[in-house]
Structures are given as C-alpha cells and as structure tokens.
N, CA, C and O atoms as a CHARMM CRD file, in Angstrom:
* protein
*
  264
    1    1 UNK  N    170.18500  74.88800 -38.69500 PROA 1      0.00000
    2    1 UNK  CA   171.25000  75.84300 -38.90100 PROA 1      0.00000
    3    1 UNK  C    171.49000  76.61600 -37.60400 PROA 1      0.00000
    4    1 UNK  O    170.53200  76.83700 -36.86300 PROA 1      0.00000
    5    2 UNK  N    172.97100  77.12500 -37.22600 PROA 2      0.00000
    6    2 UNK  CA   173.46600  77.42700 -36.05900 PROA 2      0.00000
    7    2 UNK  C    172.95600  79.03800 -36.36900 PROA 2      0.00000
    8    2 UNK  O    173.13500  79.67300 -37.40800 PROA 2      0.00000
    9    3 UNK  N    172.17500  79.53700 -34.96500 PROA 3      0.00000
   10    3 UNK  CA   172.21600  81.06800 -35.09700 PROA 3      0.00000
   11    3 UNK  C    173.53300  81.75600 -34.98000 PROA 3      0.00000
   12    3 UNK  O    174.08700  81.41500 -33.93500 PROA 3      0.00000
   13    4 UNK  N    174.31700  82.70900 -35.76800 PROA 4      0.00000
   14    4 UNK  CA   175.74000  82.86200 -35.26100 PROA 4      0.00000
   15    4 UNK  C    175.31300  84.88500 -35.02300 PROA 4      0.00000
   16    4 UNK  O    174.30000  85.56600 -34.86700 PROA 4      0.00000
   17    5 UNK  N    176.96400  85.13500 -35.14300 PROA 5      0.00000
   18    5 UNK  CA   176.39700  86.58800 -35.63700 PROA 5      0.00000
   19    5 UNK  C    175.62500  87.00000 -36.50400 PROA 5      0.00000
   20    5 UNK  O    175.61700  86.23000 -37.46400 PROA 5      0.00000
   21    6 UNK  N    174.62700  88.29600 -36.68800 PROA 6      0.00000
   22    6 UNK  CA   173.97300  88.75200 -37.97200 PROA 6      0.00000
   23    6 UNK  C    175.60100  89.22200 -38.82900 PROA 6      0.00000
   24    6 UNK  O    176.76300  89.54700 -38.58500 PROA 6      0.00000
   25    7 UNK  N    174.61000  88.95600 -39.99300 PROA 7      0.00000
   26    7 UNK  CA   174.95700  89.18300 -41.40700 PROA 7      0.00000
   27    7 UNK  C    175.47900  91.32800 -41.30900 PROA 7      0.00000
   28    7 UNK  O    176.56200  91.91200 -41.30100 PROA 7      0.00000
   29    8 UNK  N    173.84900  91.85900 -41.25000 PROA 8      0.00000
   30    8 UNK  CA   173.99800  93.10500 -41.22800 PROA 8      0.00000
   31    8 UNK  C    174.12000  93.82400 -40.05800 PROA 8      0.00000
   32    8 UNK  O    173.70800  93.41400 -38.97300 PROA 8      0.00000
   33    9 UNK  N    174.74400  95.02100 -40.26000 PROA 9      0.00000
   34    9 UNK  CA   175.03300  95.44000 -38.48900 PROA 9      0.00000
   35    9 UNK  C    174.54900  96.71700 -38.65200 PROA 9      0.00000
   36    9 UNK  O    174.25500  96.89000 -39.83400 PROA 9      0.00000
   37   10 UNK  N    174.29600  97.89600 -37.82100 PROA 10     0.00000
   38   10 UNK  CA   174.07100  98.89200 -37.73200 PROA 10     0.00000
   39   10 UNK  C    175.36300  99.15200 -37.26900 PROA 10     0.00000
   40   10 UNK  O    176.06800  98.51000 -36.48900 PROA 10     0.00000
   41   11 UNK  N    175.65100 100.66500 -38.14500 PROA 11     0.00000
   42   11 UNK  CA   177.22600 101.15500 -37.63900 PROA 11     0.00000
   43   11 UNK  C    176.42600 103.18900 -38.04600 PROA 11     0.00000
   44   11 UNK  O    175.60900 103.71700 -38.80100 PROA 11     0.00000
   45   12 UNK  N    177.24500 103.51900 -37.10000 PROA 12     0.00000
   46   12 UNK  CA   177.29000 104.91700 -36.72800 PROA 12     0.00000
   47   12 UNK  C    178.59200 105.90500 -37.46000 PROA 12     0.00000
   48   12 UNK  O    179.70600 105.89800 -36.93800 PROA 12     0.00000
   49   13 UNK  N    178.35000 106.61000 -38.52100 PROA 13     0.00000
   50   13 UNK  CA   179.21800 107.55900 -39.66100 PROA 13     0.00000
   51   13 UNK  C    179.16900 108.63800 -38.22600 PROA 13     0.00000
   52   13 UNK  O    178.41700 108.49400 -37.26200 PROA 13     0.00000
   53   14 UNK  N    179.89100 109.40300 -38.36200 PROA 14     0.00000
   54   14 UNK  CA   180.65100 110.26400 -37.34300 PROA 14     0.00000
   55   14 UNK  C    181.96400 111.48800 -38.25500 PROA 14     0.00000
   56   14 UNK  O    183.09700 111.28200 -38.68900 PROA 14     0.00000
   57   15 UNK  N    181.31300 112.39900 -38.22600 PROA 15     0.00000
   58   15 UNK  CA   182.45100 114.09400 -38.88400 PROA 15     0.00000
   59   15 UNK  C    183.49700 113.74900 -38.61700 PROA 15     0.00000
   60   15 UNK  O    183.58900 113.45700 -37.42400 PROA 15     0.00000
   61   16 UNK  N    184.90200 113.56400 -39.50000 PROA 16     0.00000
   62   16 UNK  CA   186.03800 113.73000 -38.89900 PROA 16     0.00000
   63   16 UNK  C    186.43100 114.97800 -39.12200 PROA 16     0.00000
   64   16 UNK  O    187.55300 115.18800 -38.66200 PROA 16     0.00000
   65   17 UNK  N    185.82500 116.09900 -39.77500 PROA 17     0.00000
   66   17 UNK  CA   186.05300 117.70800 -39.46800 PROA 17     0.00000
   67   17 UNK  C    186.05200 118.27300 -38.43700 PROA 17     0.00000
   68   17 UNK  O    186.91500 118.97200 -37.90700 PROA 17     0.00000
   69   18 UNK  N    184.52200 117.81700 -37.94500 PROA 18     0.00000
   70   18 UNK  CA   184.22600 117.85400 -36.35100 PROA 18     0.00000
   71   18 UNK  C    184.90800 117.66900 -35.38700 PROA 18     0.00000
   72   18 UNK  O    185.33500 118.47900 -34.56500 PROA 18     0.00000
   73   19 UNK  N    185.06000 116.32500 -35.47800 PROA 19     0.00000
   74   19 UNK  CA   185.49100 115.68300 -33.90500 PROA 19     0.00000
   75   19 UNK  C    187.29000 116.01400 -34.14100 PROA 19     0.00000
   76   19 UNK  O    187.94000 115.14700 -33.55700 PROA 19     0.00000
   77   20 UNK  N    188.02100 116.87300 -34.72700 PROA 20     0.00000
   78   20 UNK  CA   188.93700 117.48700 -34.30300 PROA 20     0.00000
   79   20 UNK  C    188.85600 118.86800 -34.25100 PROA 20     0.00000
   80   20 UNK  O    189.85200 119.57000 -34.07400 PROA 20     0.00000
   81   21 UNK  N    187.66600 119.33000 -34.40200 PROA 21     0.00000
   82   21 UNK  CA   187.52100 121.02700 -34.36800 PROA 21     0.00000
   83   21 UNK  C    186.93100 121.06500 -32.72400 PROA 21     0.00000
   84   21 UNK  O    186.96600 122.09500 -32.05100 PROA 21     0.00000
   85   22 UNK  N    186.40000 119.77900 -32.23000 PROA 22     0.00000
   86   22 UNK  CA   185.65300 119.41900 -31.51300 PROA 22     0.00000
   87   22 UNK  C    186.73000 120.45400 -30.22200 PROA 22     0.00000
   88   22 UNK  O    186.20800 121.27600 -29.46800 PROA 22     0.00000
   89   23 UNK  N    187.74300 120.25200 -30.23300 PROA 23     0.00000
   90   23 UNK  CA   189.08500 120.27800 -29.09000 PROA 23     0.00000
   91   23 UNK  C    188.41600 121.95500 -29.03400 PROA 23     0.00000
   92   23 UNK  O    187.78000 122.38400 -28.07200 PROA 23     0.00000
   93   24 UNK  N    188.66100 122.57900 -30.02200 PROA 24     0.00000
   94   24 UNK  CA   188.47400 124.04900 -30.08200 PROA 24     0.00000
   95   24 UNK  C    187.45900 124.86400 -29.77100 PROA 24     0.00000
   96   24 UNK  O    187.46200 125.95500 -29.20100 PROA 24     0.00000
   97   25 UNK  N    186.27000 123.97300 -30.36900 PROA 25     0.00000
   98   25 UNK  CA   184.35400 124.14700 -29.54800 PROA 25     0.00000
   99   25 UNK  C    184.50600 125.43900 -31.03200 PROA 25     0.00000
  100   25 UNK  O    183.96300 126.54000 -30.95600 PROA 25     0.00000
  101   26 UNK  N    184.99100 125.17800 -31.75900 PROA 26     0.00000
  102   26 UNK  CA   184.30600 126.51300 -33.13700 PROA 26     0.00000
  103   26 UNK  C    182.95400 125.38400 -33.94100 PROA 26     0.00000
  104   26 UNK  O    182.08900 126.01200 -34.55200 PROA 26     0.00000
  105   27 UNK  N    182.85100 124.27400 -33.92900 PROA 27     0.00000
  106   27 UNK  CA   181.53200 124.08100 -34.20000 PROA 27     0.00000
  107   27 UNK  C    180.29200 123.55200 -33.36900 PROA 27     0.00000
  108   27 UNK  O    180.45700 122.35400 -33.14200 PROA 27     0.00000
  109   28 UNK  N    179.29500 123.95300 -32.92300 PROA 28     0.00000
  110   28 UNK  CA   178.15700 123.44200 -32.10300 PROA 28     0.00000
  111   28 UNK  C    177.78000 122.41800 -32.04700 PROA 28     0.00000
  112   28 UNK  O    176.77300 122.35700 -31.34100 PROA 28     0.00000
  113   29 UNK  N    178.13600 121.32700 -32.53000 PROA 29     0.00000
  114   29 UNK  CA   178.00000 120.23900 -32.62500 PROA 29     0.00000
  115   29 UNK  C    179.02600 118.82000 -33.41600 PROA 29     0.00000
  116   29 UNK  O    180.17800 118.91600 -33.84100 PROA 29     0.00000
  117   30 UNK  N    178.32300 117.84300 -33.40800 PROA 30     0.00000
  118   30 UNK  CA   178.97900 116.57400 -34.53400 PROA 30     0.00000
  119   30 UNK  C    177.75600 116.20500 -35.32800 PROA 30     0.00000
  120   30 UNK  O    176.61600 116.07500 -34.88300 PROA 30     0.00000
  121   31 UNK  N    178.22700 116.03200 -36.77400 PROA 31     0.00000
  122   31 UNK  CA   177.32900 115.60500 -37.90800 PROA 31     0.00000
  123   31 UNK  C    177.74400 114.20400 -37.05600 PROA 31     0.00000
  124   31 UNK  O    178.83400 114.05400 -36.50300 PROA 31     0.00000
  125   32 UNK  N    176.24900 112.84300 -37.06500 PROA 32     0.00000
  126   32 UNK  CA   176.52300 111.71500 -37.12600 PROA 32     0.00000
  127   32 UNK  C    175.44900 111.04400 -38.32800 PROA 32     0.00000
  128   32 UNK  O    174.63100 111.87500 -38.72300 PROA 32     0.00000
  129   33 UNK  N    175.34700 109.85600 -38.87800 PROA 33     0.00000
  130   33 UNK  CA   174.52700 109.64900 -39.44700 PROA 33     0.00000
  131   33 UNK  C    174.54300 107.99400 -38.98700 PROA 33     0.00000
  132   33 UNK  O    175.63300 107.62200 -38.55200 PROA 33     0.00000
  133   34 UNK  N    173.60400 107.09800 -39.02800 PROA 34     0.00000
  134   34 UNK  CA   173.28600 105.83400 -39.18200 PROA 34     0.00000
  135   34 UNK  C    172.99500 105.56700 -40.31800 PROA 34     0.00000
  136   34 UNK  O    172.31100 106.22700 -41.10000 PROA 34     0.00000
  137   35 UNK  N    173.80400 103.99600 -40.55600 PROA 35     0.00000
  138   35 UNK  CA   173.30600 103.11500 -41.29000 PROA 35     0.00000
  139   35 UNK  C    173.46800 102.05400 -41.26100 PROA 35     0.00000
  140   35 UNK  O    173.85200 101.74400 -40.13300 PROA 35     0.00000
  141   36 UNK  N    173.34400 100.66800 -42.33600 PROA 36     0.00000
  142   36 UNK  CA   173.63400  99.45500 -42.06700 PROA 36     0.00000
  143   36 UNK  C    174.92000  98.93200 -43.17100 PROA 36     0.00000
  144   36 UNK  O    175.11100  99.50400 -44.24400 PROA 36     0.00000
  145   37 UNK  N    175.58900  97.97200 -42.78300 PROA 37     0.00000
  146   37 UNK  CA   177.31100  97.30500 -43.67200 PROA 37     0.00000
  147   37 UNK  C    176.55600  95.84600 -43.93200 PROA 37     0.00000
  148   37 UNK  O    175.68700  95.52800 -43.12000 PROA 37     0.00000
  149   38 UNK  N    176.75700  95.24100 -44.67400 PROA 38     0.00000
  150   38 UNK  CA   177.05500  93.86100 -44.41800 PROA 38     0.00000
  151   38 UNK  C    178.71000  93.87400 -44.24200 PROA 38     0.00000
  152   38 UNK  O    179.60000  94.45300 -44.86500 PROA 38     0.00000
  153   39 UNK  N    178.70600  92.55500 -42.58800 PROA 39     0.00000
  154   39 UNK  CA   179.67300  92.19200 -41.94700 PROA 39     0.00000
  155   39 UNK  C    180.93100  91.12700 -43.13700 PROA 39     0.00000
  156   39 UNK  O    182.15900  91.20600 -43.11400 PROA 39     0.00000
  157   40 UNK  N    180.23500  90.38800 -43.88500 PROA 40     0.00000
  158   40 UNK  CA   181.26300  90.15400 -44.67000 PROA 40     0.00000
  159   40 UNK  C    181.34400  90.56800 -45.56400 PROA 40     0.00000
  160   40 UNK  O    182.21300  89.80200 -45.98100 PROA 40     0.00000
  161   41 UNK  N    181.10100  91.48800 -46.69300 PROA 41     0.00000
  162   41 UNK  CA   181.40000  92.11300 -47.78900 PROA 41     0.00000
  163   41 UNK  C    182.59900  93.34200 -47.23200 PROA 41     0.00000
  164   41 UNK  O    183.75200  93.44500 -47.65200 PROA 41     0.00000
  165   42 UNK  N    181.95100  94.17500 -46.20400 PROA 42     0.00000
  166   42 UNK  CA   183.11300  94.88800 -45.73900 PROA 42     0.00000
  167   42 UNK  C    183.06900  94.46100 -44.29100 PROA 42     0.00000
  168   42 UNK  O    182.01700  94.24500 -43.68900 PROA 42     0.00000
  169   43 UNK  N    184.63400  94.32000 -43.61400 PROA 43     0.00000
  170   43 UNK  CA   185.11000  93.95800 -42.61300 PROA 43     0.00000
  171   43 UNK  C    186.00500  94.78100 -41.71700 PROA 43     0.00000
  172   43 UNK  O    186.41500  94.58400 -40.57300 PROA 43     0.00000
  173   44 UNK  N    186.20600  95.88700 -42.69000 PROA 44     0.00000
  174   44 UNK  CA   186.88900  97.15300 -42.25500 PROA 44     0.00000
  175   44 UNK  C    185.94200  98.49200 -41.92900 PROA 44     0.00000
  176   44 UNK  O    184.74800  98.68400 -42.15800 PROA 44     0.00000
  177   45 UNK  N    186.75000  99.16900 -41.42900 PROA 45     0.00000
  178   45 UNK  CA   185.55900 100.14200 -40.79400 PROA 45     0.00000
  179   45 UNK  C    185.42400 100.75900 -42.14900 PROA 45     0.00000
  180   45 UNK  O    186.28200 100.62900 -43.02200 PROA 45     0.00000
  181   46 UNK  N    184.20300 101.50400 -42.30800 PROA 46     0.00000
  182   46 UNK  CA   183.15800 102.46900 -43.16100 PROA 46     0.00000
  183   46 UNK  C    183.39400 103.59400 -43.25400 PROA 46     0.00000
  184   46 UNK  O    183.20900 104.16100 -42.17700 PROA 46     0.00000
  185   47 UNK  N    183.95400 104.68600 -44.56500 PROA 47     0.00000
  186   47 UNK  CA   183.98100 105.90300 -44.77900 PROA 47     0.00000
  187   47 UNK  C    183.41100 106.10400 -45.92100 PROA 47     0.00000
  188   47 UNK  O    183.47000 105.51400 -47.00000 PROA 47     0.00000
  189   48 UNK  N    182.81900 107.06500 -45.52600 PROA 48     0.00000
  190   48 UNK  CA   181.71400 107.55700 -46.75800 PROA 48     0.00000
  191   48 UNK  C    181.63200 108.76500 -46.66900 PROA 48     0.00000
  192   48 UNK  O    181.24500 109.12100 -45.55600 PROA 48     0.00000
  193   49 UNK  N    181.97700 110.16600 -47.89300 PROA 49     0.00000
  194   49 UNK  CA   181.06700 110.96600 -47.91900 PROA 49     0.00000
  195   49 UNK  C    180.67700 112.03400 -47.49600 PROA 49     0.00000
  196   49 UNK  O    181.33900 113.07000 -47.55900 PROA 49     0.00000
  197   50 UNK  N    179.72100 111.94900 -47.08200 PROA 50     0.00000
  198   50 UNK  CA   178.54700 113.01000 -46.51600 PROA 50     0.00000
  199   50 UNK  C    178.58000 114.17900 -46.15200 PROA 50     0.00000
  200   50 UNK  O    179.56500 114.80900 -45.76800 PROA 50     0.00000
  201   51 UNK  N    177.40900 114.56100 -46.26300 PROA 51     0.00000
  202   51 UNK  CA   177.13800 116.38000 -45.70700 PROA 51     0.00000
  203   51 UNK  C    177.09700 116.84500 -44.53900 PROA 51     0.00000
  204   51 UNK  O    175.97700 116.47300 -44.18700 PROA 51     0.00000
  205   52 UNK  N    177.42700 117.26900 -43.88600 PROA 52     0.00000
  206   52 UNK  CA   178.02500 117.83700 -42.42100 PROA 52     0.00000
  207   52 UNK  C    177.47900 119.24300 -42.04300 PROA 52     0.00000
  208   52 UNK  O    178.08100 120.31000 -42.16300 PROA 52     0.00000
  209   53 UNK  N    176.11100 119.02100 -41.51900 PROA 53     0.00000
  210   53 UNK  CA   174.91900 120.57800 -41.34700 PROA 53     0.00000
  211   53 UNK  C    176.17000 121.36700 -40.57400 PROA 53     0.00000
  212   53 UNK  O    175.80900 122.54300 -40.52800 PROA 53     0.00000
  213   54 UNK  N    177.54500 121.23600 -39.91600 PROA 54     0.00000
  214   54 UNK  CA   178.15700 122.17800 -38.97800 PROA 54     0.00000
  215   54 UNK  C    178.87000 122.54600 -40.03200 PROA 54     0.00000
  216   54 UNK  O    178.91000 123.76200 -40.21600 PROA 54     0.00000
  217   55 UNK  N    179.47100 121.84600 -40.81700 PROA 55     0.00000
  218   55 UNK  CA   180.72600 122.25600 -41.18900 PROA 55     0.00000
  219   55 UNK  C    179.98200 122.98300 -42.68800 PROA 55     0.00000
  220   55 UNK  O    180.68000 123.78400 -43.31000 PROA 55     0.00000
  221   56 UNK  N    178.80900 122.71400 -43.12000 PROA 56     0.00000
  222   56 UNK  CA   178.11700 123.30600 -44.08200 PROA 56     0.00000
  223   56 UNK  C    179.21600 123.06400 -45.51200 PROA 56     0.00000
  224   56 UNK  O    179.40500 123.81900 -46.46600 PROA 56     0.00000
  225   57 UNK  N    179.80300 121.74400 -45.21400 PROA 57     0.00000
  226   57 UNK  CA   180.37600 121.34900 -46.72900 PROA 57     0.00000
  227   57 UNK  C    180.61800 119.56000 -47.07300 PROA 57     0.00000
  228   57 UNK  O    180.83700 118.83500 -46.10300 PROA 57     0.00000
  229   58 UNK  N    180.57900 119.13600 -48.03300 PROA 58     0.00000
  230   58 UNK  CA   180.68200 117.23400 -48.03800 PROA 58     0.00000
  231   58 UNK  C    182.13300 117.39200 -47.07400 PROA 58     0.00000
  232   58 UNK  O    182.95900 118.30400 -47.01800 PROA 58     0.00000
  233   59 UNK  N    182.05300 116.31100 -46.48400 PROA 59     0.00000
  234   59 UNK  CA   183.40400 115.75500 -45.42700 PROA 59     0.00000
  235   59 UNK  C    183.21300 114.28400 -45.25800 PROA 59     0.00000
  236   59 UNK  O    182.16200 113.68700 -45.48900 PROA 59     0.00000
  237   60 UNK  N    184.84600 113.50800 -44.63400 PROA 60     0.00000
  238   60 UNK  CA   184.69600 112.28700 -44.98700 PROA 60     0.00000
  239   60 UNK  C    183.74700 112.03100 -43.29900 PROA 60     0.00000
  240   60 UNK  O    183.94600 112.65300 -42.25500 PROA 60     0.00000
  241   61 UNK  N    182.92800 111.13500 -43.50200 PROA 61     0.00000
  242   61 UNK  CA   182.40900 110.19600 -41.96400 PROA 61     0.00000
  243   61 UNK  C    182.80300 108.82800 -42.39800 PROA 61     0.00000
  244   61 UNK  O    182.81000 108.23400 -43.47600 PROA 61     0.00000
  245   62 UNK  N    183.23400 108.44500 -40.76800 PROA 62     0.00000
  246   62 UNK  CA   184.09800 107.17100 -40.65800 PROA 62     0.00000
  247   62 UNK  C    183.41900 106.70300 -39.85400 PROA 62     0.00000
  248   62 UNK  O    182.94400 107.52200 -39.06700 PROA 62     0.00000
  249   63 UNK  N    183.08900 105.42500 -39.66600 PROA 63     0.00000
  250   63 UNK  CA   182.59200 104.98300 -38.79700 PROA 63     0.00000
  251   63 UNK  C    183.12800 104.70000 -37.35000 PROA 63     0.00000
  252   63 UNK  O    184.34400 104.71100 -37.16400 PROA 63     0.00000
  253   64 UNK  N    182.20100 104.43000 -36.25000 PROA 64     0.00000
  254   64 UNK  CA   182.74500 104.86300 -34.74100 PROA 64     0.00000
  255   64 UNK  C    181.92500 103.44200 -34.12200 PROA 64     0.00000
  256   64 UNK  O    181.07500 102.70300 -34.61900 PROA 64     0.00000
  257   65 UNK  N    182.59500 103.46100 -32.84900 PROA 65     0.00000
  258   65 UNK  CA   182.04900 102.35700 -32.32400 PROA 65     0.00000
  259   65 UNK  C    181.25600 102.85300 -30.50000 PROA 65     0.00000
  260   65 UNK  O    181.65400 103.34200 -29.44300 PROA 65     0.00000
  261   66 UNK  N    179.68500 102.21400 -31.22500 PROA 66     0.00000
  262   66 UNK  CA   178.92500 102.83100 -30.32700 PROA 66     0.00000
  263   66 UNK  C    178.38000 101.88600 -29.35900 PROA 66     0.00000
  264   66 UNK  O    177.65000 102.28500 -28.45100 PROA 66     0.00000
C-alpha cells in the first residue's frame, strides 16, 4: 500500500472575537486551542465553540493555518 497523505491532521482553533479586537489591543492576548480533524470526513475548515480565557465568554474558533 502507497504511503499518501495522513488520514488525521493537527489543525489550530484560533478567537475570532480576538483576532479582530486584536487591531484595538483591548484584549491581552488570543484564545488558541489544538486539536485533530479527520481529512476526509471534514474537508472544510473547522469551527467550533469554545471558551475564550480573554474574552471570558463561549465564542466561535475557526481554524487557522499554521
């Protein structure tokens, strides 16, 4: 069997609260989080969710390319 691409990938969730408050500097940072997709079940980028220690409320993270 041919080695091709992996199956699972590591992809990087990233604040989109943040990274437009980012312009302004009112929060100290970017929430990021890691995790893993399988490449063919989803093929589109990743939004999920999550808790955001800056913004101190759930916000969506989208995935970014690192």
């Amino acid at each position: 069997m041919a080695k091709g691409k992996e199956i699972r990938v590591i992809v990087f969730l990233e604040c989109t609260g943040c990274a437009q408050n980012d312009v302004n500097k009112k929060s100290p940072g970017i929430s990021r989080y890691i995790t893993q997709k399988n490449r063919h079940n989803t093929s589109s980028r990743l939004e999920l969710r999550k808790f955001c220690r800056y913004c101190h409320k759930h916000t969506i993270h989208g995935e970014i390319k690192k």
